[in-house]
TORTORSE-793026 format. One line per field, with one value per residue (C-alpha): x negated, y, z; residue in one letter; residue number from 1. Coordinates in Angstrom, 3 decimals, padded with zeros to 6 digits. Last residue first. Layout:
BEGIN
c1 = (X:...)
c2 = (Y:...)
c3 = (Z:...)
res = (A:...)
n = (NUM:...)
END
This chain:
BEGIN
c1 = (-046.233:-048.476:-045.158:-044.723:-041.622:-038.168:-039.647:-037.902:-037.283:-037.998:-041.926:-042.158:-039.284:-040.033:-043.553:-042.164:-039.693:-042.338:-044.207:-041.233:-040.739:-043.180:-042.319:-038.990:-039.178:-041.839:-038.743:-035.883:-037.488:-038.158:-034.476:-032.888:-035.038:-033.386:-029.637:-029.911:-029.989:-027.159:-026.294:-029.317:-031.612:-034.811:-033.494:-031.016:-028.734:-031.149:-030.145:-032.669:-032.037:-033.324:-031.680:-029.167:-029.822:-027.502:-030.291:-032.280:-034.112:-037.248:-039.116:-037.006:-036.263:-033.343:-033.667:-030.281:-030.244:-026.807:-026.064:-025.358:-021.824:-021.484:-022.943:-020.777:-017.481:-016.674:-019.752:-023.068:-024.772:-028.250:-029.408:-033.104:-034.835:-037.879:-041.603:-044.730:-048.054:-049.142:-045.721:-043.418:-039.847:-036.598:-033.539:-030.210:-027.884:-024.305:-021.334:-021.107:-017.398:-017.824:-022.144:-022.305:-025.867:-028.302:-031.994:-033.838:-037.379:-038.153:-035.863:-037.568:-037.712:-035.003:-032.592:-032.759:-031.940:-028.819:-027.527:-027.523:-025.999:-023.171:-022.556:-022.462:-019.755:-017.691:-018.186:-016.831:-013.569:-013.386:-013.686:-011.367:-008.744:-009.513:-009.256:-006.143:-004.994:-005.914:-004.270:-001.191:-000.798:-001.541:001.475:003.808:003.639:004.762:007.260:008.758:009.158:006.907:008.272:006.184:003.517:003.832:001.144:-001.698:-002.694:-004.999:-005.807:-009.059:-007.644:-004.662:-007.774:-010.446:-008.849:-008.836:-007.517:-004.467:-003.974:-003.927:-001.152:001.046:000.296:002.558:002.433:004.109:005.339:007.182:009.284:010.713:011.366:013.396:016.741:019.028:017.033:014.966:013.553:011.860:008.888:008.205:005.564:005.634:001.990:002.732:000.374:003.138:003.203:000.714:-003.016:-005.470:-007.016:-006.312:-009.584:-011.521:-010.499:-011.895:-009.456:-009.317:-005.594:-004.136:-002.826:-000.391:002.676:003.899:007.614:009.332:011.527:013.442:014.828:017.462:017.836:020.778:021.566:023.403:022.838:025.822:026.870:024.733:024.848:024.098:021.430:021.654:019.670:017.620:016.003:013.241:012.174:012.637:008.769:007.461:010.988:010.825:014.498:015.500:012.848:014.019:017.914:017.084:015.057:017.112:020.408:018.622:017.943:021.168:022.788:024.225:026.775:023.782:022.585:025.997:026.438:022.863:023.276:026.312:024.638:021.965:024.914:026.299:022.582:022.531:025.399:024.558:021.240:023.112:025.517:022.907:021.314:024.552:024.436:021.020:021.335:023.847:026.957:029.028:029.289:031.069:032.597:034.238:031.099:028.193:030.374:030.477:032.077:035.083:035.121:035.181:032.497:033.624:030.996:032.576:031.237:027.851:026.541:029.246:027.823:029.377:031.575:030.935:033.304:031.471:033.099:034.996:033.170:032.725:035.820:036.537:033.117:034.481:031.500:031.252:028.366:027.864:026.129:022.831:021.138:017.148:015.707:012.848:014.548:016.603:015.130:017.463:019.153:021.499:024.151:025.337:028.728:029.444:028.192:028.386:025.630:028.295:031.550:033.757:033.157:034.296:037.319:038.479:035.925:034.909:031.289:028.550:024.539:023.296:020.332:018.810:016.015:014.842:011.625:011.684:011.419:009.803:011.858:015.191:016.561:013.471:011.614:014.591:013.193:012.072:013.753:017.112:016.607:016.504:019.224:021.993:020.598:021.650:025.267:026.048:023.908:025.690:023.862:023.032:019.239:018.105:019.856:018.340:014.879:014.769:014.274)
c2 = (-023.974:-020.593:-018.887:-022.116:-022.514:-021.342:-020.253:-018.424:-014.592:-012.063:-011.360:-012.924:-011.148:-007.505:-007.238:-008.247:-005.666:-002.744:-004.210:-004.082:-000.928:001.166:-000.317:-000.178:003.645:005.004:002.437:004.293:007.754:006.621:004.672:007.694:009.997:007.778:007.615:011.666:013.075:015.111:012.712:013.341:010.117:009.832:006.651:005.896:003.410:-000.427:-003.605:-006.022:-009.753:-013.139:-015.541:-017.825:-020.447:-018.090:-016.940:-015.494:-017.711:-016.424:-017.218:-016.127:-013.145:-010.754:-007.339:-005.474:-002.029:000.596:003.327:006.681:007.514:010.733:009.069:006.839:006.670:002.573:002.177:000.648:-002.468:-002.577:-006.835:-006.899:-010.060:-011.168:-012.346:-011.613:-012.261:-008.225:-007.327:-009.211:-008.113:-010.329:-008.233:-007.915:-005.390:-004.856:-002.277:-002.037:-002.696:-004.883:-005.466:-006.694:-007.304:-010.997:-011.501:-008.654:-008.250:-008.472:-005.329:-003.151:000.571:000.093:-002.372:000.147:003.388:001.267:000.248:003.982:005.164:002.652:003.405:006.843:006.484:004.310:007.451:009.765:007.671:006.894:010.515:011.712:009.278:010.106:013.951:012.826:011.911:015.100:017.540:015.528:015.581:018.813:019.251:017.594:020.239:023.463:022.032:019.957:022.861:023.671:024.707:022.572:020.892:017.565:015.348:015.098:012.112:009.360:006.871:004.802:001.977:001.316:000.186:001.253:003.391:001.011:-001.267:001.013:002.029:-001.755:-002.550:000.813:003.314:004.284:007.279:008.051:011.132:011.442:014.315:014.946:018.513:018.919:020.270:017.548:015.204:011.814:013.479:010.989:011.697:009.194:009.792:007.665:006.983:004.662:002.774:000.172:-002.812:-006.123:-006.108:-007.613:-004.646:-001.870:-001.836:-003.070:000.229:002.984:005.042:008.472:007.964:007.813:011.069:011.813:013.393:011.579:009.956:011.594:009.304:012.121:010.373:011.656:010.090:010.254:012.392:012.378:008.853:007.231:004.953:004.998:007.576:005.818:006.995:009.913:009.155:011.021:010.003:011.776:012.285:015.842:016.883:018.854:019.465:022.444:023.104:019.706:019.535:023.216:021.913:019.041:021.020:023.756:021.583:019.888:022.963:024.505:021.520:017.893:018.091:018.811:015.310:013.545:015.025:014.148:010.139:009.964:011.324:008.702:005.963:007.065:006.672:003.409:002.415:003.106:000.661:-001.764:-002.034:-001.993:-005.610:-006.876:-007.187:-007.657:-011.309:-010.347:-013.172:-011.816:-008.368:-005.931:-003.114:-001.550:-002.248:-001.104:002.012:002.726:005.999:004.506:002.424:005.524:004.793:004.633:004.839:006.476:003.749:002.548:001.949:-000.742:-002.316:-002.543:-005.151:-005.379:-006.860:-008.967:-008.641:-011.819:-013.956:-017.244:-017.661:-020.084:-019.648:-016.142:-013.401:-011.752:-009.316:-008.447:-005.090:-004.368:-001.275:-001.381:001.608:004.362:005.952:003.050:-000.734:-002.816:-005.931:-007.993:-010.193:-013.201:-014.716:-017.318:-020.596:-023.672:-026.059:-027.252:-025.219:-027.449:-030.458:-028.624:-027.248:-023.773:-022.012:-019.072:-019.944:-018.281:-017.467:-015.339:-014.075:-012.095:-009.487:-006.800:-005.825:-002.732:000.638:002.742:005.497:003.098:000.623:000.553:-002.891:-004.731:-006.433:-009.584:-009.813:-008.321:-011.010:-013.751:-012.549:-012.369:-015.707:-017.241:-016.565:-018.612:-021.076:-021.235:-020.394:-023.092:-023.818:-020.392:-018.913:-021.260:-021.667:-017.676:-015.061)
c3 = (003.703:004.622:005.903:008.383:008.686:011.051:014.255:016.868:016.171:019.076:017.949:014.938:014.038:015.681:013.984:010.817:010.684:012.236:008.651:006.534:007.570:005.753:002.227:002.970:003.756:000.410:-001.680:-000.127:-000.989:-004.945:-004.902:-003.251:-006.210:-008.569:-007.470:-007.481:-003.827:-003.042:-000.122:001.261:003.445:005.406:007.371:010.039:008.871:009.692:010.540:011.256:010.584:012.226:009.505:012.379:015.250:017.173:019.215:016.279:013.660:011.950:008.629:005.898:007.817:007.060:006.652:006.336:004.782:005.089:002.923:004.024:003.879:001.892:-001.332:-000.715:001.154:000.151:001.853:-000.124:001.406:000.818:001.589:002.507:002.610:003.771:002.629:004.466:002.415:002.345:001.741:-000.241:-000.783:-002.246:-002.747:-002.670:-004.061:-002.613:-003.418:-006.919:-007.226:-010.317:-010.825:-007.179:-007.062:-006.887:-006.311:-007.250:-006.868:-010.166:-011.128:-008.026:-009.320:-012.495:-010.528:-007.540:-010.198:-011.911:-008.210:-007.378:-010.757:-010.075:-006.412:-007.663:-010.135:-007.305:-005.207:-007.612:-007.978:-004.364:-003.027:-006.023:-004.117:-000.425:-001.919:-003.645:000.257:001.432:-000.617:-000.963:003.377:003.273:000.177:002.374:005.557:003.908:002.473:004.992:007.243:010.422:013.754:015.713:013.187:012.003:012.744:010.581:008.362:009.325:006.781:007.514:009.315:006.821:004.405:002.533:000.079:-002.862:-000.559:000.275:-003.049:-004.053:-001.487:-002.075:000.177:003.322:005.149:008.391:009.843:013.364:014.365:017.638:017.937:014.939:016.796:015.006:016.859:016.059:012.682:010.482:007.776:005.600:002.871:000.001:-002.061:-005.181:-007.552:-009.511:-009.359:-010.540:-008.878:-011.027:-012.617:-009.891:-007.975:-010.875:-013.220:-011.125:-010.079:-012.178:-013.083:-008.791:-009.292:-006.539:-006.521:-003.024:-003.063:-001.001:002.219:004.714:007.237:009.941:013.491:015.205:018.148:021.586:021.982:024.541:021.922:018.950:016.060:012.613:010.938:008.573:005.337:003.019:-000.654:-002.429:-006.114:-006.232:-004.446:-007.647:-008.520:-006.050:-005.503:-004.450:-001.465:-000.687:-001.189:001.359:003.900:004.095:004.732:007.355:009.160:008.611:010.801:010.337:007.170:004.891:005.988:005.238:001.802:000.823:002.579:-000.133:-003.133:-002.143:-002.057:-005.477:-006.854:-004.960:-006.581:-009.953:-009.480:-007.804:-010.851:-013.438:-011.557:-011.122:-015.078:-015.227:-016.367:-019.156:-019.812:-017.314:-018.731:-016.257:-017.749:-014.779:-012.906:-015.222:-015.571:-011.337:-011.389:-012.535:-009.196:-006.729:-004.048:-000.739:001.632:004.867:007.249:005.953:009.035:009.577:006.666:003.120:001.577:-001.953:-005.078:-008.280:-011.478:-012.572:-015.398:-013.061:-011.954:-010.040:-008.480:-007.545:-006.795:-003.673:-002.533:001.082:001.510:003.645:004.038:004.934:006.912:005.965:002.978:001.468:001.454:000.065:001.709:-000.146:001.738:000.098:-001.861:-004.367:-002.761:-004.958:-003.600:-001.294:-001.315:-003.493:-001.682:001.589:000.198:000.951:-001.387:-000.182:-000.344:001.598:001.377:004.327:002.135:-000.005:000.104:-001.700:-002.076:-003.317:-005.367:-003.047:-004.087:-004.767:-006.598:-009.227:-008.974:-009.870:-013.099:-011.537:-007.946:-009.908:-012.582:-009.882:-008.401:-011.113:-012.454:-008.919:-009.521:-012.682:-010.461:-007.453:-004.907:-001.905:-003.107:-003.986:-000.840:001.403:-000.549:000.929:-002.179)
res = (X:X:X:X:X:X:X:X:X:X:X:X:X:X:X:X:X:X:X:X:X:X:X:X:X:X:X:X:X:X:X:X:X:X:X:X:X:X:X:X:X:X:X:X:X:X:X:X:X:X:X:X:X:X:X:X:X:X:X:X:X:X:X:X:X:X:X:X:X:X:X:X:X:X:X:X:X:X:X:X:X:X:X:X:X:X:X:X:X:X:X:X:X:X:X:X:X:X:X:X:X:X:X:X:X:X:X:X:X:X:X:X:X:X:X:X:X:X:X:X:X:X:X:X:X:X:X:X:X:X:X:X:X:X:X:X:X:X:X:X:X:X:X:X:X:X:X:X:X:X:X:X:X:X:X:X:X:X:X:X:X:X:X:X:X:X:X:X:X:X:X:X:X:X:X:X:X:X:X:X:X:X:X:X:X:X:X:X:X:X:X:X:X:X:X:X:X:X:X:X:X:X:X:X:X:X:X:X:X:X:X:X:X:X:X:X:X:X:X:X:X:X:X:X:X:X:X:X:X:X:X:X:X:X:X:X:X:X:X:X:X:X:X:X:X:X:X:X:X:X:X:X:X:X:X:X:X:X:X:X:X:X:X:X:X:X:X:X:X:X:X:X:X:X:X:X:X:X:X:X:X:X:X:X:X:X:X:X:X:X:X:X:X:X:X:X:X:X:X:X:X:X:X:X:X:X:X:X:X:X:X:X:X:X:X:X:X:X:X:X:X:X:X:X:X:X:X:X:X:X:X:X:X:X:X:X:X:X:X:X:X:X:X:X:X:X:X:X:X:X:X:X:X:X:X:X:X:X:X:X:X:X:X:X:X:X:X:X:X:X:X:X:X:X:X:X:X:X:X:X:X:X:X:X:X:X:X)
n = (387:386:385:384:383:382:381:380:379:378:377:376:375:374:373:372:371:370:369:368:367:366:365:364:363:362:361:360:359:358:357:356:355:354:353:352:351:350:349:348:347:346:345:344:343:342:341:340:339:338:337:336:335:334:333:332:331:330:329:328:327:326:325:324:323:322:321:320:319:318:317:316:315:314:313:312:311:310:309:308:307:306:305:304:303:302:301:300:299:298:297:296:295:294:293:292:291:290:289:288:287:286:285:284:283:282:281:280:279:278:277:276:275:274:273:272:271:270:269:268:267:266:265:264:263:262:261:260:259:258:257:256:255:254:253:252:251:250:249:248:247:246:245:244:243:242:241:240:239:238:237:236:235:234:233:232:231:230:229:228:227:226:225:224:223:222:221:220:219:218:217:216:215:214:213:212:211:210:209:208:207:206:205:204:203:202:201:200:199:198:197:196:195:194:193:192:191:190:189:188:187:186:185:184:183:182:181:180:179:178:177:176:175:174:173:172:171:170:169:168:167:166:165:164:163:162:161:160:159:158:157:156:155:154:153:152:151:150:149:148:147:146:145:144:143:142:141:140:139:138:137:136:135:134:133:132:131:130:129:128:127:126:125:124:123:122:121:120:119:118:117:116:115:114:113:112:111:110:109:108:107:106:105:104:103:102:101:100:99:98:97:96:95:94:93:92:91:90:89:88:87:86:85:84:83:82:81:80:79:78:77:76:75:74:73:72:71:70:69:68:67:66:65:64:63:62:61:60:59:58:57:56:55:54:53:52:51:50:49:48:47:46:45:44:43:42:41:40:39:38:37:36:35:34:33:32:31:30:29:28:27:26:25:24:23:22:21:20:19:18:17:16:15:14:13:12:11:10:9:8:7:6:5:4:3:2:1)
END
């Protein structure tokens, strides 16, 4: 919520909001944010309307796009129902007020009051957006009552855009909610991290033909990290003459593969760190003993020191793992450790964690010497070795 709104609200009003930003999590498929702003007071006087605003725009996310209604209160009258102006784009939304119960009996003294009524009228203005997209063509229609049909894919929304002058379409969004099983996780990527773990799947038609179609995937924040990033997502693009259901369960397929991926990687990591602190436990100086990803070490080899830092992909064992010497003795150009980084190496991803700690100690033990070689040969001096 903008200090704006928060500051210029009046405060029988404000409550309303605040409860909606901390129990409104549920408005639609994605479930949020929603905004505020464009605070307003219909009071006539000007000492009346400062600090005492009774009217602002919401603006909830809805299948790909954001709709925005004005809400009005009455700061004379605190207790009065609210009433809603809706956007242009919302031109033949006319809910029926009896089908609104949260409405016609309105509780001013409840925090979630307004909070109930957006949540009825966002089922009304889903039933709404189904109505106008079986309107366009048979294809649309098909693709609605399949989604419908299947329950596995029923939690959905659509919605026709609004047809701009001189277009001669309007784009229609189809917003599903992914049924993905996000359980087997490992519990310190989704500890901290409030929400719920969602995967929603956008696909947008620019032309009643379906020509131009454009998917798009988006995680929840903690999914996303958990899956290495945005950069490492890539899902197919939608085939020509392909129907939503035969397209949304490859996109399913392979993003609880990602998932399982991270799960039974993250149980490797662990049995890889737990073989390395077996083989070299002395020489260890530090490990990441939450994700599992680093182990450092201190090696000695016939009176030459140095450092090697193992840094384990998210993608592991399939990823090989990568080593970084690092002199103790050496600076490089940049006045920084001299270091050696090093992914090509004997190496199976169906290796146990033990036999890669048995191969990867035969390896380090051979390359510390072509390592020290290189240092004192491209490194500038840092100490004396011998003190």
């Amino acid at each position: 919520m903008s200090t704006d709104v928060s500051a210029r609200l009046h405060p029988n009003f404000l409550r309303y909001i605040e409860a909606i930003l901390t129990n409104g999590h549920h408005l639609g498929v994605i479930g949020g944010p929603v905004r505020f702003g464009e605070p307003s007071s219909g009071c006539i006087s000007s000492s009346q309307r400062k600090n005492n605003c009774d009217r602002f725009k919401i603006y909830i996310p809805y299948a790909g796009t954001n709709i925005s209604w004005q809400i009005i209160f009455n700061s004379q009258d605190v207790c009065e129902p609210p009433d809603f102006i809706f956007g242009q784009e919302d031109e033949g939304f006319e809910p029926e007020l009896e089908d609104i119960k949260s409405l016609v009996n309105w509780n001013a003294a409840d925090e979630n009051s307004l909070l109930y009524v957006l949540r009825e009228m966002i089922c009304l203005y889903r039933e709404h957006q189904e109505t106008l997209i079986v309107e366009v063509n048979e294809r649309f229609m098909f693709e609605y009552t399949s989604l419908v049909d299947t329950k596995i894919y029923a939690d959905f929304e659509v919605h026709r855009g609004r047809k701009l002058p001189g277009a001669r379409d309007v784009p229609v969004n189809f917003l599903i909610r992914l049924p993905i099983n996000f359980q087997d996780l490992p519990e310190f990527i989704i500890k901290e991290n409030p929400g719920e773990d969602t995967a929603i799947l956008l696909v947008s038609y620019q032309n009643k033909e379906a020509t131009k179609i454009f998917p798009q995937l988006y995680l929840s924040p903690r999914i996303e990290d958990a899956l290495g990033g945005s950069s490492s997502l890539r899902i197919p693009s939608f085939p020509a003459g392909s129907c939503l259901l035969d397209y949304i369960p490859h996109v399913c397929e392979l993003l609880q593969n990602m998932v399982d991926q991270i799960s039974k990687g993250y149980q490797r990591r662990k049995e890889y760190i737990a073989a390395f602190l077996s083989h070299f436990g002395k020489a260890v100086l530090e490990y990441d003993m939450i994700t599992f990803h680093r182990i450092s070490f201190l090696f000695e080899h016939f009176d030459f020191f140095c450092t090697v830092h193992i840094h384990l992909p998210t993608y592991f064992p399939k990823d090989q793992p990568i080593f970084n010497f690092q002199s103790i003795y050496h600076f490089d150009a940049y006045n920084k450790p001299y270091t050696s980084i090093v992914n090509n190496y004997p190496y199976s991803p169906r290796w146990t964690g033990n036999e890669m700690a048995q191969r990867a100690e035969m390896f380090l033990t051979g390359h510390i010497q072509e390592f020290k070689t290189a240092s004192v040969r491209n490194g500038k001096r840092n100490i004396d070795p011998l003190g």
